[in-house]
C-alpha positions in Angstrom: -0.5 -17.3 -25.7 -0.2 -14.1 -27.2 2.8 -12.8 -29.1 3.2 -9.6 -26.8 2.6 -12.0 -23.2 5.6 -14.2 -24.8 7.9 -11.3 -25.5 7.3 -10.2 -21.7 9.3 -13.0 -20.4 12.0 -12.5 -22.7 12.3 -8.4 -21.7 13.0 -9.0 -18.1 15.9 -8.9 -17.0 16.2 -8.7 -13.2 15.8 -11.8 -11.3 13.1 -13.0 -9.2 13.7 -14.0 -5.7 10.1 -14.7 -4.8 7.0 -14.4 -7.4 3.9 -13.2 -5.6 0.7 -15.2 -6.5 -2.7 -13.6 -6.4 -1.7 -12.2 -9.7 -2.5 -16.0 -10.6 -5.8 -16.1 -9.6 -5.5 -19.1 -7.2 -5.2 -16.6 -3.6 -8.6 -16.3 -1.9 -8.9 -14.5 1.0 -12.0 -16.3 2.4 -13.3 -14.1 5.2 -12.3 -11.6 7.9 -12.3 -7.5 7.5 -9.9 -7.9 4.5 -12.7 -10.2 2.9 -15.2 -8.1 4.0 -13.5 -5.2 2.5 -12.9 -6.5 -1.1 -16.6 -7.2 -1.2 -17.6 -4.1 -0.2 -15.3 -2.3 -2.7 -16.5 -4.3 -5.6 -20.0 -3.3 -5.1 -19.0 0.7 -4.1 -17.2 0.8 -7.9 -19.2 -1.9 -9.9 -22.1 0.3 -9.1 -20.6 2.9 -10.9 -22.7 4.0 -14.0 -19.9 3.1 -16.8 -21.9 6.1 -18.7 -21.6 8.4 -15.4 -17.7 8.0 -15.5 -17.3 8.4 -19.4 -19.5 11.4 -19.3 -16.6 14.2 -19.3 -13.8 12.7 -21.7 -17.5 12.0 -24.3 -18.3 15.8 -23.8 -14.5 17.1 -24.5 -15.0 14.9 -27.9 -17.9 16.1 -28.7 -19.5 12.4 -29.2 -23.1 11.6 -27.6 -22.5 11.7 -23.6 -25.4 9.9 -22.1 -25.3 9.5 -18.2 -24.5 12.5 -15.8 -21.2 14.2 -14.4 -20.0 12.8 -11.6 -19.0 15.5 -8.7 -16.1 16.8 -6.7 -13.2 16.0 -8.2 -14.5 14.2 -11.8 -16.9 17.1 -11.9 -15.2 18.0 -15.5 -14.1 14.5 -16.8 -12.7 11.5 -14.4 -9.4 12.2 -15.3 -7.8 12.3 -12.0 -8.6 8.7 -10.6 -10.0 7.1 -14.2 -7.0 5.3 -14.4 -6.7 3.9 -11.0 -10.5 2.7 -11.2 -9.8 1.1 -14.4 -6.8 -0.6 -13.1 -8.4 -1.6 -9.5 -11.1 -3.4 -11.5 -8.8 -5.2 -13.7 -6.7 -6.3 -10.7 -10.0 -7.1 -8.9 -10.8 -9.5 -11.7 -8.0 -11.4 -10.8 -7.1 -11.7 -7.5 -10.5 -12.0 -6.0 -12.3 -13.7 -8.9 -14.4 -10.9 -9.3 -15.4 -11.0 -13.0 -17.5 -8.5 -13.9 -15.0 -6.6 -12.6 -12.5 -7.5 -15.5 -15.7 -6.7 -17.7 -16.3 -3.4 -16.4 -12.6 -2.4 -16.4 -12.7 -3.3 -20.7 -15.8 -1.8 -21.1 -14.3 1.7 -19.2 -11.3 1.2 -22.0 -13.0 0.2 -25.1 -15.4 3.9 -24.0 -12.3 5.7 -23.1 -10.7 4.7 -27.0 -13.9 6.3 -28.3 -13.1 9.7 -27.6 -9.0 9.1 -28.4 -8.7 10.7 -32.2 -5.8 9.1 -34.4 -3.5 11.8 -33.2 -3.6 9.6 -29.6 -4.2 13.2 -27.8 -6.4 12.0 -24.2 -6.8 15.5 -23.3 -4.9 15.1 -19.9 -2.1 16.3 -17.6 0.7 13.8 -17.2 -1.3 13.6 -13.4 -3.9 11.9 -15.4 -2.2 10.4 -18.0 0.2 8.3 -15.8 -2.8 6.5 -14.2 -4.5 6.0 -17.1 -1.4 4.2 -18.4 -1.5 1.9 -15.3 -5.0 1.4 -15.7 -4.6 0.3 -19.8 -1.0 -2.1 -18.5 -3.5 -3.5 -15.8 -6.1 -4.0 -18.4 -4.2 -6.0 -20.8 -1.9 -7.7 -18.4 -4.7 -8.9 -16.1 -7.4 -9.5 -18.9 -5.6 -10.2 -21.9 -7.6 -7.2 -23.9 -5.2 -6.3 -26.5 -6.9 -2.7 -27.1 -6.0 -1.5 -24.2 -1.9 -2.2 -24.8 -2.8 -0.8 -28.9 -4.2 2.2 -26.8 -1.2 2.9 -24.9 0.8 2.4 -27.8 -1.3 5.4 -30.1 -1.1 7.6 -27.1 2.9 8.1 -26.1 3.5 10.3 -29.6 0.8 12.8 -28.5 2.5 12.5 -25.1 6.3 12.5 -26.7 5.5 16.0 -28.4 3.1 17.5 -25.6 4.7 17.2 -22.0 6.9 19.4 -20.8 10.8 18.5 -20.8 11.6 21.5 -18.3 10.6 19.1 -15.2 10.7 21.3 -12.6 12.7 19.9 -9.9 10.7 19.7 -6.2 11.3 22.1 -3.7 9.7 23.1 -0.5 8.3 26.2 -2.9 7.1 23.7 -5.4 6.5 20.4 -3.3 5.3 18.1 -5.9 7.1 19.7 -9.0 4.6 21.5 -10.5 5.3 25.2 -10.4 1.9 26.5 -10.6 2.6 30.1 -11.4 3.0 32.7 -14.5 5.3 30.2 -16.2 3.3 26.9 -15.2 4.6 23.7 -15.5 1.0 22.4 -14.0 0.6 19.9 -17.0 4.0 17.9 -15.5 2.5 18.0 -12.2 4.1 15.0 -10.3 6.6 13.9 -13.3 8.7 11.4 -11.9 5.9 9.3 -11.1 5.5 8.3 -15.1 8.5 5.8 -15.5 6.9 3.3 -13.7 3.8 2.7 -15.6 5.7 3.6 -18.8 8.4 0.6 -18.2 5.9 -2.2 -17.2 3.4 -0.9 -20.5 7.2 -1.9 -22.0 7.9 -5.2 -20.0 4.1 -6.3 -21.3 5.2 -6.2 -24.6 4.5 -2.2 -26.1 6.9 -1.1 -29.0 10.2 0.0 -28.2 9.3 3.9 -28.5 7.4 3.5 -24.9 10.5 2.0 -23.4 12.7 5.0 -24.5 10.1 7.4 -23.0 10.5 5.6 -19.7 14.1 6.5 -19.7 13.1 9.8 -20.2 11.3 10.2 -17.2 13.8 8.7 -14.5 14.1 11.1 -11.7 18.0 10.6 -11.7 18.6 14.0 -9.4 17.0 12.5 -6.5 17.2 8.8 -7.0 21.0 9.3 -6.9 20.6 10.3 -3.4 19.7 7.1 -2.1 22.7 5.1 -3.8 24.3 4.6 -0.7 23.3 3.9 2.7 23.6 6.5 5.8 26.0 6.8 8.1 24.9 5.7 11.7 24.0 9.2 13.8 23.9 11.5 10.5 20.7 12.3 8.7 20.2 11.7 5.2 22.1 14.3 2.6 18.4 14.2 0.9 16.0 17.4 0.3 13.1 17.6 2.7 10.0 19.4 2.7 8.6 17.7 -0.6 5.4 15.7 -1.8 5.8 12.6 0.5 3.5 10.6 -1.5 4.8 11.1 -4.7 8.7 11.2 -3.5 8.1 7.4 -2.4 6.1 6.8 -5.2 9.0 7.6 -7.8 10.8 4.7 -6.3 8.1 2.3 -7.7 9.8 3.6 -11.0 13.2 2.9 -10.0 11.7 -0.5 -9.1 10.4 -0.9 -12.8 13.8 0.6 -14.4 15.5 -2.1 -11.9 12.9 -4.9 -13.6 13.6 -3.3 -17.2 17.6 -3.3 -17.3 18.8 -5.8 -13.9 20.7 -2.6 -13.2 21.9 -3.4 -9.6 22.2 0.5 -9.1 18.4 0.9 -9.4 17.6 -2.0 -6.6 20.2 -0.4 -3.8 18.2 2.8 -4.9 14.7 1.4 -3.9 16.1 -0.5 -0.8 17.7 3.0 1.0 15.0 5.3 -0.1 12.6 2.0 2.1 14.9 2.3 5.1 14.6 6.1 4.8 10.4 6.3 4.7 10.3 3.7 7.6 13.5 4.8 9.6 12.7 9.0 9.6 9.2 9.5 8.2 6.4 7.1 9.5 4.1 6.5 12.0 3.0 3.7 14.0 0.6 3.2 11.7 3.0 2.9 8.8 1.3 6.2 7.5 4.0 9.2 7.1 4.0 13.0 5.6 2.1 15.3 7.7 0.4 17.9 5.3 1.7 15.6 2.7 5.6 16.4 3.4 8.4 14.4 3.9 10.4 16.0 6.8 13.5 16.7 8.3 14.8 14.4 11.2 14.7 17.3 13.8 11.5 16.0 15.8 9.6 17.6 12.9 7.5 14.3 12.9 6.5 14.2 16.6 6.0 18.0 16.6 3.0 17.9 13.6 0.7 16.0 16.7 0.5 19.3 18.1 -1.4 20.7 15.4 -1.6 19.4 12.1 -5.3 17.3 11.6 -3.4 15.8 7.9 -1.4 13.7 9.7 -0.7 10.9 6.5 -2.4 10.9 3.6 -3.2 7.4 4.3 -4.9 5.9 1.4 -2.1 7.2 -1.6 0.7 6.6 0.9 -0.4 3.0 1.4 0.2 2.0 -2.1 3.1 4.1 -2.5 4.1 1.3 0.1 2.7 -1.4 -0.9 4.6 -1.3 -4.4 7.7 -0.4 -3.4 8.0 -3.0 -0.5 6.5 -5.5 -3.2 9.5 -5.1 -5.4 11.6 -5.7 -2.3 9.9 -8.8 -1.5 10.1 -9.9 -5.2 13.7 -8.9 -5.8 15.5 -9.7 -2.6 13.3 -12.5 -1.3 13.6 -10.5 2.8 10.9 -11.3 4.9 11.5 -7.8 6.8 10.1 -6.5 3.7 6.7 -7.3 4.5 6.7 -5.5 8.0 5.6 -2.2 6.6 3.1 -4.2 3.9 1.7 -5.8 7.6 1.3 -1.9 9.6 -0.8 -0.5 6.6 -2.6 -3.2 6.1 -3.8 -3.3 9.5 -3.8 0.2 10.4 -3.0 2.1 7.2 -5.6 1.4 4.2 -7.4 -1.3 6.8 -7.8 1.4 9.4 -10.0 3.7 7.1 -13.5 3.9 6.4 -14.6 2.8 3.2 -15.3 4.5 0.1 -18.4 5.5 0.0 -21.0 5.6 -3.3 -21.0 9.6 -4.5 -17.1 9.2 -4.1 -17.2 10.0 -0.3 -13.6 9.1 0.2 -11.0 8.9 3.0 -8.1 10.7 2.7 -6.1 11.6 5.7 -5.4 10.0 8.6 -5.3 12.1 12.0 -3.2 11.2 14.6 -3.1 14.3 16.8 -2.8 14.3 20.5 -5.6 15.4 22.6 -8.5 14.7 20.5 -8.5 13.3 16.8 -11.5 12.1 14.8 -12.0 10.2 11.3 -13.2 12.6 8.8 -13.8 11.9 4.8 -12.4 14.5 2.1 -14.0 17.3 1.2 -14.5 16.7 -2.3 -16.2 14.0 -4.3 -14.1 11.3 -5.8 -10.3 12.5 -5.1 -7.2 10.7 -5.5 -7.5 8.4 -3.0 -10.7 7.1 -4.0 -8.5 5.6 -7.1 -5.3 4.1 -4.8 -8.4 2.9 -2.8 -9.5 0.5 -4.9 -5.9 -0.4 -5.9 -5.1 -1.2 -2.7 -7.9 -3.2 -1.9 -7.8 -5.0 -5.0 -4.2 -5.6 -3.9 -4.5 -7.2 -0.8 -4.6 -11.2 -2.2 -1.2 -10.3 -3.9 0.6 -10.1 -0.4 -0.1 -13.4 1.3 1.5 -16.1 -0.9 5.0 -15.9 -2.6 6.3 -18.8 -5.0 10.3 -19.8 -4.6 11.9 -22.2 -6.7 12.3 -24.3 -3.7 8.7 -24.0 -2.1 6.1 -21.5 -0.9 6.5 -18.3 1.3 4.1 -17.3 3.7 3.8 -13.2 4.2 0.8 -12.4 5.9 -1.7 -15.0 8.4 -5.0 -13.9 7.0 -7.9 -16.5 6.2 -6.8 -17.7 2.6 -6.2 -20.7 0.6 -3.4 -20.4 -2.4 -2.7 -23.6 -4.7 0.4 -23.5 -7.1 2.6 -25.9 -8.8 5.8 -27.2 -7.4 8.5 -29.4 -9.3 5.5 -30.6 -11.7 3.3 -31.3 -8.5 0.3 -29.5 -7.8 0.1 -28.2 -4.1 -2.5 -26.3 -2.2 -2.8 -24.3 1.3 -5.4 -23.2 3.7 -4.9 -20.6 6.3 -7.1 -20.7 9.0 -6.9 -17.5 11.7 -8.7 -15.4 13.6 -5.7 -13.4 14.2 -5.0 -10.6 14.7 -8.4 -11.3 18.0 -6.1 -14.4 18.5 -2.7 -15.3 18.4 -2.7 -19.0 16.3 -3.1 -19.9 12.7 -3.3 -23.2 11.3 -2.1 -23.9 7.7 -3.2 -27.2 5.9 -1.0 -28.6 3.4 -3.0 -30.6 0.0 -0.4 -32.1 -2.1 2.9 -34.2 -1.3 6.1 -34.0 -2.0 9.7 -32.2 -0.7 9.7 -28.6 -0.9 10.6 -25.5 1.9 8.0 -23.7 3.5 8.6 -19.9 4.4 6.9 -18.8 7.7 7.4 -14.9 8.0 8.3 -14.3 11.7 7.2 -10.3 12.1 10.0 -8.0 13.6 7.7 -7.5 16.3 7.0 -11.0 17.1 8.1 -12.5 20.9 8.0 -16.2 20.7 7.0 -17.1 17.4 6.7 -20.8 16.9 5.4 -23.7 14.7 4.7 -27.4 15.0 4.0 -29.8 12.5 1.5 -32.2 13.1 2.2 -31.4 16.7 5.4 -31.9 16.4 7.5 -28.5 17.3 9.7 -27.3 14.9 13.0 -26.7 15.7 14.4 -24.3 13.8 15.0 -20.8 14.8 12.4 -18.3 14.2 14.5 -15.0 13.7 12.0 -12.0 14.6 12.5 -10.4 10.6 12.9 -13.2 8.9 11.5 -16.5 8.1 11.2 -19.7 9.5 11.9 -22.4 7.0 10.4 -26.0 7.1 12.3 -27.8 4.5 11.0 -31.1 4.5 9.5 -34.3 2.9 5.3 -33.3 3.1 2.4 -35.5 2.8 -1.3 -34.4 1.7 -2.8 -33.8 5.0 -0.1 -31.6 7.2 -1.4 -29.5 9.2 0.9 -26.5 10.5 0.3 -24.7 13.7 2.0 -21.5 14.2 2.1 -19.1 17.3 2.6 -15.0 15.7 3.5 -13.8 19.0 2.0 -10.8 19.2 1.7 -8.5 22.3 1.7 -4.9 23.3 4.5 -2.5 22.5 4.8 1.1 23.2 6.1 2.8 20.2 7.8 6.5 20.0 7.1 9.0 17.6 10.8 9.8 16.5 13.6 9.9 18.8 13.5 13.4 19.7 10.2 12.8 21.5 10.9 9.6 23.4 7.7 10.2 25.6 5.3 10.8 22.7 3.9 7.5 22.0 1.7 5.1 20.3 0.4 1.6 21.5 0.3 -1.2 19.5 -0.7 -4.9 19.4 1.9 -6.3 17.3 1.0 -4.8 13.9 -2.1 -3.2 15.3 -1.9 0.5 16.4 -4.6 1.0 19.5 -6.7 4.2 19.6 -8.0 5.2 23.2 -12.1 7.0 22.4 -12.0 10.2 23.7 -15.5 11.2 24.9 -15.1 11.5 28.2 -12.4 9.8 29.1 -8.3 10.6 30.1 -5.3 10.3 28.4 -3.1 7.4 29.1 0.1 8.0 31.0 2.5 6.2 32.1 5.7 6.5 34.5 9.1 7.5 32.1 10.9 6.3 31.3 8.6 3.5 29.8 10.8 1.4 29.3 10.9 0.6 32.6 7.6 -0.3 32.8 5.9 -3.6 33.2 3.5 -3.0 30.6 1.6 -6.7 32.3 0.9 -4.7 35.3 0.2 -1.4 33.5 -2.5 -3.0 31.4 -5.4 -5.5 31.8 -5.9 -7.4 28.8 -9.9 -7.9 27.8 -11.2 -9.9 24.9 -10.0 -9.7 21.4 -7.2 -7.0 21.0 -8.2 -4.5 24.2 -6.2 -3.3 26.8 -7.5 -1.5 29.8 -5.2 1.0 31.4 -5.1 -0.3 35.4 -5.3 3.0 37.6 -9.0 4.6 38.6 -8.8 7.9 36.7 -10.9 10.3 38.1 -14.5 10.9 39.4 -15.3 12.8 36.1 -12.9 11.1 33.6 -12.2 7.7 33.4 -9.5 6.2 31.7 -10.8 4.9 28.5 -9.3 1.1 26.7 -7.1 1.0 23.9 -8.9 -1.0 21.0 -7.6 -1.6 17.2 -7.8 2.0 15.6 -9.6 0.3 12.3 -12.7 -0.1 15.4 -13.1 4.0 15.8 -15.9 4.8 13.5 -16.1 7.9 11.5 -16.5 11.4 13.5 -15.9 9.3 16.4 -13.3 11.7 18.8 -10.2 9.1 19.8 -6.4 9.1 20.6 -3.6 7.3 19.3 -0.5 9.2 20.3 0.2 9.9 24.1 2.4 12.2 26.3 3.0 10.2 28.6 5.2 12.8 31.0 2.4 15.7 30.6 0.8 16.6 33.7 -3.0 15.9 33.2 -6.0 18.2 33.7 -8.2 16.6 36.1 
């Protein structure tokens, strides 16, 4: 073991609830769309000419630059999404065994060092530089490639002496602090995202300098906000009309200054800004920030359906998510944590199409009523098609979570885990079809006394387990888990109902009648070629939503009524079914007279 992996364990100081394991290596996700996804991403980015992506950063250092440009935006260098690839690929390696992908992601660093001079300048914008600091942190941490971390290391001086101190704060003028203008702060575009990346380069064992420029970069005007929690009926006394993306995404960094100093301050931060994005700014879908803004709890939310075709940017938002509900689940070991994980993942990032090779790329999300369609960016290779591959490569990370006292169980996708309990060595497979069914069975290898974690979804009615066809008896608390604490021998065989069903689920509470459906954590879309909105009688919640709806195969639900001679009504099916340019619904008035 390295000198720099050892000195990791002895810099952190916050304490781990729960320890997630694909990070390990020993999380397979076996098959399924998330399978089926992963292998599809590896081959969109491995076939990636390394040569293509160095092209730009070779030209600005005038060294040889074989291969071409790439387009859109990498058209100049790759600068905007070179570190995400690089650190996809790295995580890739990892948690889906994926090795060429760990080679490509050193080879893209060992390139990228080529064309750093000894003064560290990388000829980027802190928008750039940030990622590319994740992708080198990634590279080492996940590989072991000491380069990358020496990289890092000969690059924070330039940094030190070339960004901006001014940092603009965000307004609804300047929306993701960059004050593009005659006295342009554009190279600080997106500051406060940079602690993060800066703290865990730190925490893996970088000189002491790049801790002190984390602390530099802590976004303490707006974090501070969040320190307490809001007061039933009032809205939040936080700014609105900012970059919804990167105004989550700074959290991540008051997750990594929580990991840094065990700070209690910076945890309470990160849990209240949560309960704010999933409380006031998201969708059914988990997705949030219509034209990319966080918004003011007036019905602002439920009134962008009427027009806006930006609805989330999906892709960026979902790993903004993803890491910040990943600290929570690390730090606080609460199941309800992994509730918005569970929406994106099924109708966020697992909802898109995938990126394409040229860098055709999702992007938004469009939830507007009427008609809405799935449409790719307009550009070549933009941001999302670097948290793209992030949050793909991702995915194993979320299933399995090591206590000192057993396993946890987040999400019942088709996996197997294996870990090491009180010197024994355990395994699991997860067997599921779900989210077409409503079962999994889990299938213990090992024995020996340890507590099992079954993550009952807030939206579950009637989840239940039985061991070995024996019911459990414990309670199963919709939000929290179900613990089997118990004496286990190599063979038991789990067998869990998720309890999953249809819900009706209102845009914000000033439109009560301006819903979504849903099949527990899968948000229905209605295709819209010929056919009629839904409706139903309000209020809705009066509504037997068994006699309302005719269940079909898989997840589909068929509205029961006869529409009309010209335009029937049209099932709801899982959104991540619509295909690309495919018009479809997913919100619904359901007290709007209909045009027949």
């Amino acid at each position: 073991m390295s000198r720099r992996r050892v000195e990791r364990s002895e810099r952190v100081r916050a304490q781990e609830v729960l320890r997630p394991l694909g990070h390990t290596g020993r999380v397979r996700i076996e098959s399924g769309p998330l399978a089926e996804r992963i292998a599809d991403a590896a081959d969109t980015y491995l076939a990636m000419d390394p040569d293509d992506v160095l092209h730009g950063f070779r030209t600005a250092a005038g060294r040889a630059a074989p291969g071409a440009p790439l387009t859109g935006w990498s058209t100049v260098t790759s600068e905007p999404t070179f570190g995400q690839w690089v650190s996809g690929l790295a995580r890739l390696g990892v948690t889906a065994g994926v090795a060429a992908a760990s080679e490509r992601a050193i080879e893209l660093v060992d390139g990228f060092a080529e064309t750093v001079g000894p003064d560290g300048d990388v000829r980027m914008s802190l928008y750039g530089y940030e990622k590319l600091i994740c992708g080198l942190v990634d590279t080492f941490t996940h590989t072991g490639h000491e380069p990358a971390l020496a990289l890092l290391e000969r690059t924070v001086p330039w940094a030190d002496r070339t960004f901006d101190r001014a940092r603009p704060t965000p307004s609804a003028r300047d929306f993701a602090g960059g004050r593009i203008g005659p006295t342009s702060h554009a190279r600080t575009l997106e500051w406060y995202t940079l602690a993060e990346n800066l703290h865990r380069a730190w925490l893996a064992g970088a000189d002491e300098r790049v801790g002190e420029f984390a602390r530099e970069w802590h976004y303490d005007a707006y974090w501070d906000r969040f320190l307490t929690e809001p007061q039933p009926g009032l809205p939040w006394p936080v700014p609105t009309w900012l970059h919804a993306y990167s105004h989550l995404n700074t959290f991540a960094s008051a997750a990594a200054a929580y990991e840094a100093t065990g700070e209690d301050r910076y945890l309470e931060i990160v849990r209240n800004a949560h309960t704010y994005f999933t409380t006031t700014q998201t969708f059914a879908t988990g997705g949030y920030g219509p034209s990319e803004f966080t918004l003011p709890e007036d019905g602002a939310l439920g009134r962008s359906l009427e027009w806006r075709t930006d609805s989330a940017e999906i892709v960026c938002g979902s790993w903004a998510a993803f890491k910040v509900s990943a600290a929570l689940l690390t730090y606080t070991g609460e199941a309800r944590y992994g509730d918005w994980v569970e929406q994106l993942v099924y109708s966020g990032i697992g909802a898109v199409t995938p990126v394409r090779p040229g860098g055709r790329t999702p992007y938004y999300q469009d939830y507007r009523l009427g008609v809405a369609t799935k449409l790719p960016h307009w550009d070549d290779w933009p941001c999302c098609s670097g948290t793209y591959l992030q949050c793909v490569s991702e995915l194993p990370n979320f299933l399995y979570y090591a206590a000192d006292d057993g396993l946890a169980v987040l999400l019942y996708v088709p996996s197997t885990v294996s870990w090491e309990h009180e010197g024994r060595e355990f395994g699991l497979t997860l067997q599921t079809s779900f989210p077409q069914t409503d079962d999994a069975r889990l299938t213990l290898r090992g024995s020996g006394h340890l507590a099992l974690r079954l993550r009952v979804p807030s939206w579950s009615d009637g989840f239940a387990a039985a061991v070995n066809g024996e019911p459990v008896p414990a309670v199963a608390t919709a939000g929290g888990w179900l613990v089997i604490d118990r004496d286990w021998c190599d063979g038991d065989v789990i067998d869990v109902t998720i309890g999953a069903g249809l819900r009706v689920l209102p845009v914000d509470a000033r439109h009560p009648n301006r819903v979504a459906f849903a099949h527990g954590p899968v948000v229905l879309a209605q295709k819209a070629d010929w056919t009629m909105p839904i409706s139903l009688p309000t209020p809705w919640e009066m509504v037997d939503l068994d006699q309302a709806f005719e269940p079909g195969d898989g997840v589909r639900y068929t509205p029961v009524g006869v529409g009309t001679a010209r335009l029937p009504l049209g099932d709801l099916r899982p959104l991540s079914e619509i295909a690309e340019r495919t018009p479809y619904r997913v919100y619904f008035d359901l007290d709007d007279p209909r045009i027949v």
